[in-house]
Rosetta silent file (secondary structure, phi, psi, omega in degrees, C-alpha in Angstrom):
SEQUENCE: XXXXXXXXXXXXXXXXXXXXXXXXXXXXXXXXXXXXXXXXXXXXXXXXXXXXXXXXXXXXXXXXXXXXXXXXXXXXXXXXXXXXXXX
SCORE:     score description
SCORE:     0.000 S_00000001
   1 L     0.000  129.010  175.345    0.000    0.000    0.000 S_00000001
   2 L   -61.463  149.110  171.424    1.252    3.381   -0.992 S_00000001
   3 L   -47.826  159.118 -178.518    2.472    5.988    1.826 S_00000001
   4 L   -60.659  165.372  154.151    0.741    9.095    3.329 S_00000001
   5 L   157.908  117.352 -132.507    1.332   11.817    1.181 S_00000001
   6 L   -95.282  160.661  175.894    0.956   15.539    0.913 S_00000001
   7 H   -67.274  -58.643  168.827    0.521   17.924   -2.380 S_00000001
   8 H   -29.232  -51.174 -177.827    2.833   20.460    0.226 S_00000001
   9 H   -62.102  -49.583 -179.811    5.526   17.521   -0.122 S_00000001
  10 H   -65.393  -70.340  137.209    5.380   17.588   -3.786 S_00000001
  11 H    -2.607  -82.391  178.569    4.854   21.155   -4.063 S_00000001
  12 H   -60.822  -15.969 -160.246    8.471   21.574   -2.054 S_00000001
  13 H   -92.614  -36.225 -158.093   10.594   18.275   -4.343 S_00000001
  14 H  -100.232   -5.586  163.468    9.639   20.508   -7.594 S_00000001
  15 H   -55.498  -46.702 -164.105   10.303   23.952   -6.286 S_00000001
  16 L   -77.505   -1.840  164.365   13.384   22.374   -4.951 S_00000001
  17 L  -106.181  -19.339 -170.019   14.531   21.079   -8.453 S_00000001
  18 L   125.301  -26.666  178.918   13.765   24.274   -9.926 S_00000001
  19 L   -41.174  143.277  150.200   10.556   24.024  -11.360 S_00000001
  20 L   -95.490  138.213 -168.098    8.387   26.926  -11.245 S_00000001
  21 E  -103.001  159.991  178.649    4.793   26.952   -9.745 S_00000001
  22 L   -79.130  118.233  166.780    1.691   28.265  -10.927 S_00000001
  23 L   -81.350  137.058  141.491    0.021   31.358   -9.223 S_00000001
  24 E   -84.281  124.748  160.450   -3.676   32.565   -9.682 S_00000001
  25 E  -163.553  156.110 -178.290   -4.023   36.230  -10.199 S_00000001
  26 L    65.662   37.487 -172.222   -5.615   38.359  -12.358 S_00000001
  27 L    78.409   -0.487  174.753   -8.519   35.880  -13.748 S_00000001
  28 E  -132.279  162.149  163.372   -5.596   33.327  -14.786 S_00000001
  29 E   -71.321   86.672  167.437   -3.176   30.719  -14.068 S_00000001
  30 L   -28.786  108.726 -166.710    0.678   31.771  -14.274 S_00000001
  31 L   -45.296  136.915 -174.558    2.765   28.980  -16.182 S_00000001
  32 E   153.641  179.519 -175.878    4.290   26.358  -13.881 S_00000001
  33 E   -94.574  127.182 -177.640    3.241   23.244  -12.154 S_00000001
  34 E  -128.525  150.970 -161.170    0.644   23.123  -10.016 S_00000001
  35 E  -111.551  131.532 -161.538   -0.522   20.501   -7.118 S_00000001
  36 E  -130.356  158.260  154.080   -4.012   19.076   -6.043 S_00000001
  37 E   -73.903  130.978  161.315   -4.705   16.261   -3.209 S_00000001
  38 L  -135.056   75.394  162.144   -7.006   13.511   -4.211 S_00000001
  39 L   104.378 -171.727  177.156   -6.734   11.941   -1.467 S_00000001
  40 L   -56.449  -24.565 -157.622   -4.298   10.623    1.525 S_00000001
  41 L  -124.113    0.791 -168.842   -2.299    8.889   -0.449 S_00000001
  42 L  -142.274  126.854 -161.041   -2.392   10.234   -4.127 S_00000001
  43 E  -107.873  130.096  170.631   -0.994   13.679   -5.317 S_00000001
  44 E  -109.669  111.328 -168.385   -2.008   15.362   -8.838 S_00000001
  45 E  -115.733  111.463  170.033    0.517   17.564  -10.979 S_00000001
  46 E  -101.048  162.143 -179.906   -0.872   19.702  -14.136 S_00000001
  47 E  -140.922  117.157  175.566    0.847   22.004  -15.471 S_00000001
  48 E   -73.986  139.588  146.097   -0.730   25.768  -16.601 S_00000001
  49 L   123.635  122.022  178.654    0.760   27.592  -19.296 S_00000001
  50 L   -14.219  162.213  172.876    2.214   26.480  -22.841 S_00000001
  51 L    72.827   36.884 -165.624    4.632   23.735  -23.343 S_00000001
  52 H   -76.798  -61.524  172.286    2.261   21.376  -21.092 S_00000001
  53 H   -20.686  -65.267  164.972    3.635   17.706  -22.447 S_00000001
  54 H   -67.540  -11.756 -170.127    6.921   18.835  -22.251 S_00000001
  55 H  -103.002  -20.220  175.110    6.747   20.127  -18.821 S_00000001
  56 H   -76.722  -34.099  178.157    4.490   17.330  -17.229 S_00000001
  57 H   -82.541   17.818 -176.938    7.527   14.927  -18.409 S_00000001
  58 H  -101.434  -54.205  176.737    9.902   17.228  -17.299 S_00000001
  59 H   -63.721  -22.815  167.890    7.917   17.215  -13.729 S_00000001
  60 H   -60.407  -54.142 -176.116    7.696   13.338  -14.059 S_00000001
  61 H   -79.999  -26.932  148.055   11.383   12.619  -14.570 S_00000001
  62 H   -36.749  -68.629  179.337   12.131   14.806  -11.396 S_00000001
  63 H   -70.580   -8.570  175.571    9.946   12.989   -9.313 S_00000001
  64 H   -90.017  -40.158  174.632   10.747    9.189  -10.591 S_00000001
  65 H   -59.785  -19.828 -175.937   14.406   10.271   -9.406 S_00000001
  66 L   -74.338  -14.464 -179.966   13.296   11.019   -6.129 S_00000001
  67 L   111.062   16.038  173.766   11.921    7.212   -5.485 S_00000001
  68 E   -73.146  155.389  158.144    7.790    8.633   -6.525 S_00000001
  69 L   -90.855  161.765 -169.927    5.886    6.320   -8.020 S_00000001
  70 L  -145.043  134.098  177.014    4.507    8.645  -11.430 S_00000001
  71 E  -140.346  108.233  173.781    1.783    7.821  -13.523 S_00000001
  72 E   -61.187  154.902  165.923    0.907    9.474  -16.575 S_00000001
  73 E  -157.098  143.312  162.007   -3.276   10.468  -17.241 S_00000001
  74 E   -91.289   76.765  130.496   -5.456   12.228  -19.819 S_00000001
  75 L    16.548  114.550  145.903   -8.181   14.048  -18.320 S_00000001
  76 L   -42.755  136.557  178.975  -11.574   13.731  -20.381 S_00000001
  77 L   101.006   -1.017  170.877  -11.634   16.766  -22.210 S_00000001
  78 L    97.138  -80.217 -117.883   -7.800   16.953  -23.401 S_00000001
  79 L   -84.883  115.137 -161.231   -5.887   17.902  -20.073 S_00000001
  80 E   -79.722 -174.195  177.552   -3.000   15.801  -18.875 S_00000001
  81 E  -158.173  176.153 -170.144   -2.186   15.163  -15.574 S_00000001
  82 E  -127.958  136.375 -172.804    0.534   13.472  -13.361 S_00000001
  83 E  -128.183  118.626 -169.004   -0.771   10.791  -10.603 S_00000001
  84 E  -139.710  108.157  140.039    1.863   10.742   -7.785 S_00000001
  85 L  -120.150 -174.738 -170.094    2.138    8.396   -5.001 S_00000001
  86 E  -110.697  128.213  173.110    5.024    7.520   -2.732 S_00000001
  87 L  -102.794    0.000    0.000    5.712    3.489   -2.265 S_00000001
């Protein structure tokens, strides 16, 4: 069974590689990665802003070095996503 594990955890390993996160302001998303909890144990990474493919595998290969497990997903509706849990 996968490990506890917070979007705040996730949140800090890709700031801490460099990544940049997404802000809301002004009626939009800033470009960067941004992090949602779906539950205790499984973390969700999108990415706003152009270059979305390249940047969810960019956020993917960061986090498979760290020991995450990573899972790619396609959102009905076009929008990928990242499935992150820790084993």
């Amino acid at each position: 069974m996968a490990q506890r594990l917070k979007a705040r955890a996730v949140d800090d390993v890709l700031g801490a590689a460099g990544h940049s996160s997404s802000e809301f302001g002004a009626g939009y998303w800033d470009p960067g990665y941004r992090t949602a909890q779906s539950g205790p144990r499984v973390v969700h990474v999108f990415h706003d802003g152009p270059g979305e493919k390249q940047q969810i595998n960019a956020y993917a290969t960061t986090l498979q070095t760290l020991g995450y497990a990573v899972q790619h997903e396609q959102q009905t509706g076009g929008r990928r996503r990242l499935v992150i849990t820790r084993p």
